[in-house]
C-alpha positions as CSV (number, residue, x, y, z in Angstrom):
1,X,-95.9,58.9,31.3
2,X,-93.4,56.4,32.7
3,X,-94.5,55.2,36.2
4,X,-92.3,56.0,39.1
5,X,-91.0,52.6,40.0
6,X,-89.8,52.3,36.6
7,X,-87.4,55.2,36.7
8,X,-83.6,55.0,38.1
9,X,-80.9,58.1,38.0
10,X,-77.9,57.2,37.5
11,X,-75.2,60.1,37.9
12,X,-72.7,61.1,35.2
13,X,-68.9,60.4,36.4
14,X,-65.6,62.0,35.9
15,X,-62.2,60.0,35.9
16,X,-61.2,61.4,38.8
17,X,-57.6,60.4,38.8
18,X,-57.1,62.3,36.1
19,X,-57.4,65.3,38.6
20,X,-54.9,63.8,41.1
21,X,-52.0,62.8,39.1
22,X,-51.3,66.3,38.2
23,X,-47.4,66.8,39.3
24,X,-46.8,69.4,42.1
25,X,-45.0,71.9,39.7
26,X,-47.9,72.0,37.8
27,X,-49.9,75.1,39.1
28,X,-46.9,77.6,39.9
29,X,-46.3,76.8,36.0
30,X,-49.9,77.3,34.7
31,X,-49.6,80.9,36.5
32,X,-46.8,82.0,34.9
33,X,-48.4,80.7,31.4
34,X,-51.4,83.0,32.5
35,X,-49.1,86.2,33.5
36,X,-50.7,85.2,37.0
37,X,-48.6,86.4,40.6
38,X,-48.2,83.7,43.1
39,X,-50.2,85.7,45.6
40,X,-52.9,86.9,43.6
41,X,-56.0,85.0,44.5
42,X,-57.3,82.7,41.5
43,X,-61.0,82.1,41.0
44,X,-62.4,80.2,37.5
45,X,-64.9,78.8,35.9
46,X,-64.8,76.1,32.6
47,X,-67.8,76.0,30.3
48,X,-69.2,77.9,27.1
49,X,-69.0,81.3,27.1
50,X,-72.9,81.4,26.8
51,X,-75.2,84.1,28.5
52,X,-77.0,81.0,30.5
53,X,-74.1,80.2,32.0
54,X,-73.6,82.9,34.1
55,X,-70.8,85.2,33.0
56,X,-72.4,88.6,33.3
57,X,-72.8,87.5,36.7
58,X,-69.3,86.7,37.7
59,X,-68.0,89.3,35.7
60,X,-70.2,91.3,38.6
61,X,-69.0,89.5,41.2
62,X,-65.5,89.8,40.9
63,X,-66.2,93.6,41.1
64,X,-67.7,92.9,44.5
65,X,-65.3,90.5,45.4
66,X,-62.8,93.1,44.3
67,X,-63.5,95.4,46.9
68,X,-62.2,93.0,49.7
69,X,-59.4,91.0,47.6
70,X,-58.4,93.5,45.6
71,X,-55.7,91.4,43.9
72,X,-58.5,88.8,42.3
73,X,-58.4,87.4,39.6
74,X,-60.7,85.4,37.0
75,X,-59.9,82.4,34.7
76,X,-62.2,82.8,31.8
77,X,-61.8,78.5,30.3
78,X,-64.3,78.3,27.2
79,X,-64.9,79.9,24.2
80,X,-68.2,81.7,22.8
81,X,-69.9,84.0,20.3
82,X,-67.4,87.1,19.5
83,X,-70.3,89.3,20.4
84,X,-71.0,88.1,24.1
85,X,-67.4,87.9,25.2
86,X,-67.1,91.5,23.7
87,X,-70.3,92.7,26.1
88,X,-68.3,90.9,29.1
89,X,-65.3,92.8,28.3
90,X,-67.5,95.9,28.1
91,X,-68.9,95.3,31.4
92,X,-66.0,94.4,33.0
93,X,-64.3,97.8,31.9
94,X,-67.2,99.5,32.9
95,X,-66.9,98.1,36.2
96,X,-63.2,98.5,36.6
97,X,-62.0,95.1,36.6
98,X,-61.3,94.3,33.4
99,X,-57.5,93.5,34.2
100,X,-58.8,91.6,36.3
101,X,-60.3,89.0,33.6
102,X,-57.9,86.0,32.4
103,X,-59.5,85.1,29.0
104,X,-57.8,81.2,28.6
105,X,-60.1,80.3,25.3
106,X,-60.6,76.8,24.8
107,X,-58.6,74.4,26.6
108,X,-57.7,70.5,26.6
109,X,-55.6,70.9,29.7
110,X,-58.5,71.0,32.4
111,X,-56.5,68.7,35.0
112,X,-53.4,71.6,34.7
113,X,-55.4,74.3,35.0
114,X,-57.7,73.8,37.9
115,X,-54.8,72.8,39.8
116,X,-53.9,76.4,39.1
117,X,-57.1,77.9,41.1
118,X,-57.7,78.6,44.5
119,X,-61.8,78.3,44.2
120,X,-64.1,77.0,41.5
121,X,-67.2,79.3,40.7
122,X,-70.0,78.7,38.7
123,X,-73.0,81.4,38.4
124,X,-74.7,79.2,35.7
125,X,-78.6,80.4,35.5
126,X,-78.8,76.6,33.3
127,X,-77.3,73.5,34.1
128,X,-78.1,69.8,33.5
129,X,-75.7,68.1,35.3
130,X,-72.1,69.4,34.7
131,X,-69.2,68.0,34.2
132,X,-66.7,70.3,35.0
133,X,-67.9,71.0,38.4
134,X,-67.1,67.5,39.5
135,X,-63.4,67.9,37.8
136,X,-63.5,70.6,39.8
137,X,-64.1,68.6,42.9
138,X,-61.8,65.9,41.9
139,X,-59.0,68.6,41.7
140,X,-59.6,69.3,45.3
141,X,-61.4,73.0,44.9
142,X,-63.8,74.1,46.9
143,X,-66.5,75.1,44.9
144,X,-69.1,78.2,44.7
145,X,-72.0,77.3,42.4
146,X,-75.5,78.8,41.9
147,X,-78.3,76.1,43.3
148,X,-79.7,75.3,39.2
149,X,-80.2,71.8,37.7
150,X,-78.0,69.2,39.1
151,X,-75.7,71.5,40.8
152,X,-77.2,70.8,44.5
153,X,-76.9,67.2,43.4
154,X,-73.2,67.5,43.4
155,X,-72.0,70.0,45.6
156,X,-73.1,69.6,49.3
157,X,-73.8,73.3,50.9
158,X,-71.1,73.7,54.0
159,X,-69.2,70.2,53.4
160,X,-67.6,70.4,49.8
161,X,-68.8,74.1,49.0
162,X,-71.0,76.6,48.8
163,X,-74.6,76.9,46.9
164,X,-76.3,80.1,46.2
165,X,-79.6,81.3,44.9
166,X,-79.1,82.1,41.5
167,X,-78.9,85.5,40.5
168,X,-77.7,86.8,44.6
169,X,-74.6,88.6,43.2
170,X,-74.1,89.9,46.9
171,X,-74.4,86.4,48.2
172,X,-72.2,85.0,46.1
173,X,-69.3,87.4,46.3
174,X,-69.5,87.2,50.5
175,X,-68.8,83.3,49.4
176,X,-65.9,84.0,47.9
177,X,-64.3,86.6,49.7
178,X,-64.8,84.0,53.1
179,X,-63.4,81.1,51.1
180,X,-60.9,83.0,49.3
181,X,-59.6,84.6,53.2
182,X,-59.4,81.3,54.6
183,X,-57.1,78.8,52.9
184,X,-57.9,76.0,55.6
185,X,-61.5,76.3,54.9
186,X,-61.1,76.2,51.1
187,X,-58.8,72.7,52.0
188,X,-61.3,71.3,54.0
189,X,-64.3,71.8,51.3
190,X,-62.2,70.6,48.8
191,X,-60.7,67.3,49.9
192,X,-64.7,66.4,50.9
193,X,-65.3,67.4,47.1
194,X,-62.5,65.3,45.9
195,X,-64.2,62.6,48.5
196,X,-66.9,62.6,47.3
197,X,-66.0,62.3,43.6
198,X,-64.7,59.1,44.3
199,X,-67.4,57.6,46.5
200,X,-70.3,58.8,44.6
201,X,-69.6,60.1,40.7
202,X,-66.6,57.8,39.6
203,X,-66.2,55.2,37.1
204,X,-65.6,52.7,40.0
205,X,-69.3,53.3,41.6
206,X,-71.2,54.4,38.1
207,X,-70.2,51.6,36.0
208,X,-71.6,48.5,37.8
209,X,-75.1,51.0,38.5
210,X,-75.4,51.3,34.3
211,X,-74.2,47.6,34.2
212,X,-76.7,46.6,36.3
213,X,-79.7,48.5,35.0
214,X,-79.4,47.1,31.8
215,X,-79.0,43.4,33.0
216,X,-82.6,44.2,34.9
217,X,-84.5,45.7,31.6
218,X,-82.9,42.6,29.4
219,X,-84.3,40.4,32.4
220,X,-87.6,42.3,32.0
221,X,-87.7,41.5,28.2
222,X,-87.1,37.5,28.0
């Protein structure tokens, strides 16, 4: 056991400018690249395409969501097992929104396509702390995410976005369909995300904090 006092977190950080220097073009290309309509509302998620991470789950949420936005759509970023993305696509038809579903595959574009979304939703039922919610943030979305691992860390419920009890489908897809019907809401979540990228999970702020961590153990050793 490691005593208390001994122990200091010191947050993962994204290059956030990364996420502002995309030019203004940018997303009404990405759409067409994705056979997307300017009006249809845009909702995504990058990661694995692992059962943990929540997929089943969105894939049943858009179906909700569907009911009130008909013209929805999902960005599928990641790749997976041939298997799992072949059940998603199985539940999706099932469920009627398969169209629906934008399968993207692996990507090294992330800045370009986030700017391309409207909202940023993760249903993970696993997380440690990830990464791509915070480029996410540092794009400017307002973001949906499931309240698992370091999730609540990052995203503050009612001022950058919206955390849910993993696993409340109905919860969840109320979430969206509020964020996703009022575009002035979404702005205002998402430039406090992009805030508080910069002020709390940036190079800028991380760096000296490891810096100065390691200066006190090497103090603590001579």
């Amino acid at each position: 056991m490691v005593a208390d006092d001994r122990i200091e977190v010191i947050h993962n950080f994204v290059d956030y400018k990364r996420f502002t220097a995309v030019p203004a073009e940018t997303p009404s290309q990405m759409r067409v690249s994705f056979k997307i309509q300017p009006s249809w509302p845009l909702i995504g998620f990058v990661g694995n395409v692992f059962i943990e991470k929540g997929w089943l789950d969105l894939i049943r949420v858009v179906a909700k969501v569907s009911a009130a936005v008909p013209d929805v759509r999902l960005l599928v970023v990641g790749e997976g097992p041939a298997d799992f993305r072949s059940a998603l696509e199985s539940e999706a038809a099932q469920l009627g929104v398969l169209p629906q579903i934008i399968w993207a595959g692996r990507r090294f574009d992330i800045p370009e396509v986030l700017s391309a979304l409207d909202l940023f939703v993760t249903a993970s039922h696993d997380e440690a702390f990830p990464l791509s919610s915070l480029e996410a943030m540092a794009s400017g979305l307002a973001v949906v995410a499931s309240a698992v691992g370091g999730l609540p860390e990052q995203v503050c419920h009612g001022e950058t976005g919206v955390l849910v009890t993993p696993g409340d489908l109905d919860t969840m897809a109320n979430a969206i369909v509020t964020l996703l019907c009022d575009r002035n809401q979404r702005k205002s979540l998402g430039e406090a995300g992009r805030r508080r990228v910069r002020e709390r999970f940036s190079p800028e702020t991380q760096l000296s904090r490891v810096e100065a961590a390691f200066a006190r153990v090497i103090a603590r050793t001579t």
